[in-house]
N, C-alpha and C positions, 0 to 999 in steps of 0.2 A: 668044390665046396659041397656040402651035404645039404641033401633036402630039407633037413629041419634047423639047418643053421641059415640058410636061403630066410626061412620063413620068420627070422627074427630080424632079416637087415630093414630098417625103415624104409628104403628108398626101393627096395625090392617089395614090398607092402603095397607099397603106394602105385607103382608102378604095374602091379599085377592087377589093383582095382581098378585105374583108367584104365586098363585094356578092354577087361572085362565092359565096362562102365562105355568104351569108344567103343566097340563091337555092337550092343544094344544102341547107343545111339545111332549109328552107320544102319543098323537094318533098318530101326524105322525111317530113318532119312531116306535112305533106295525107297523105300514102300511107299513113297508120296514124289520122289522123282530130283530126290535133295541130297547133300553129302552132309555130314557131321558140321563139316568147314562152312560150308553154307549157311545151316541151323544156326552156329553160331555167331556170323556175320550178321545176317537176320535178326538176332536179338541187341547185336548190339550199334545198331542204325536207330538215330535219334529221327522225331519228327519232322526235327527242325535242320535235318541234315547232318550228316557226322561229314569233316573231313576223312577223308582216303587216310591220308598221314596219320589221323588219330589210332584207325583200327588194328593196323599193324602191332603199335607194343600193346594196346587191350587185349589183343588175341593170343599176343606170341607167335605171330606169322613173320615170318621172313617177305620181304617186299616184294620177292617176284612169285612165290607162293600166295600172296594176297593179291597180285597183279590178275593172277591167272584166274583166281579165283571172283574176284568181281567181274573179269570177261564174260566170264561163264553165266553169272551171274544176270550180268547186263542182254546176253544173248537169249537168255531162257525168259526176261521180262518181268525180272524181280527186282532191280533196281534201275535208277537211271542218274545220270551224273548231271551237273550241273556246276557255272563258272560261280564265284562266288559274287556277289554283288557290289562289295568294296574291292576286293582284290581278284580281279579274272584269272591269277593264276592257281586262286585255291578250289580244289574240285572238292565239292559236295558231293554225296551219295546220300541220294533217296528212294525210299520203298515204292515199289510201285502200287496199285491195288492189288495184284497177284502175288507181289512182294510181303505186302500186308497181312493178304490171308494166308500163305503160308510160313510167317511171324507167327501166329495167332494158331495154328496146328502144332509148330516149333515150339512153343510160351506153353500149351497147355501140356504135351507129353512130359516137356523137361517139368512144371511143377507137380504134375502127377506123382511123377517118379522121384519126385523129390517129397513128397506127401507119402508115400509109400514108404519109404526111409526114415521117415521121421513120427510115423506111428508103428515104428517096427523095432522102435530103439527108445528106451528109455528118455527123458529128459535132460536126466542129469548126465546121462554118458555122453548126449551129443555136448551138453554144455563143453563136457571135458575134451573131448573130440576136437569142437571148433579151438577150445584153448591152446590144444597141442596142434590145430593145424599152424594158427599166430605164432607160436613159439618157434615150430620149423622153418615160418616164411619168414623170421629174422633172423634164426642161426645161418639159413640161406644167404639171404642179404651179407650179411658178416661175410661168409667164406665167399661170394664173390667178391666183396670189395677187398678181402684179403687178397685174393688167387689177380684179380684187377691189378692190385697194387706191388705185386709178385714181379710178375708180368712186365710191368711199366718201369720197375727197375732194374730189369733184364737188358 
């Protein structure tokens, strides 16, 4: 395929900007002693405890990719588990204070850069932006449950 026909497929767009977009994330994360995966985990750790089970589809991790990743986690002193209080067999994950403050380095870089982006582009073009992201995260939706459904009666 040609280079400028590349540069009209959606999913090759999109896909060349998270690169770009996880690369920048990935350095600063090394630079304070964190991965992307981490950063991301870290933001999404409630106060009141998130189950293990929830982070997984939040994230788009695979279970033993998230396994590994809260070891790591748990070893470095940025989170610590906990039994649940009604039911012992659901594990909680909470921040630790070190957990916290490296939340809190994570939360500022990612609104920066996300502050950067958004006085660096019109209004109305992001309006249109986020419109068109909704639209592909349904046409998505769609062709998995088509491709699901495919599938299932195979």
């Amino acid at each position: 395929m040609a280079e400028t026909e590349k540069k009209y497929l959606v999913d090759f767009a999109i896909r060349h900007l998270w690169h770009k977009i996880s690369r920048m994330y990935n350095q600063q994360a090394n630079q304070r002693g964190l991965t992307m995966s981490i950063g991301f985990i870290l933001l999404n750790i409630d106060k009141e405890g998130t189950p293990s089970t929830q982070l997984g589809p939040k994230m788009g991790m695979e279970p033993t990719s998230l396994s590994r990743t809260l070891k790591t986690m748990e070893d470095k002193g940025l989170i610590r588990r906990q039994a649940g209080n009604i039911d012992k067999r659901k594990v909680l994950i909470f921040l630790t204070e070190e957990g916290l403050e490296k939340r809190r380095m994570t939360r500022d870089f990612v609104f920066d850069f996300n502050n950067t982006l958004m006085e660096s582009i019109p209004k109305g073009k992001l309006k249109t932006f986020f419109e068109v992201a909704e639209k592909l995260d349904s046409s998505i939706d769609l062709e998995l449950s088509r491709l699901q459904l495919k599938f299932s009666n195979e």
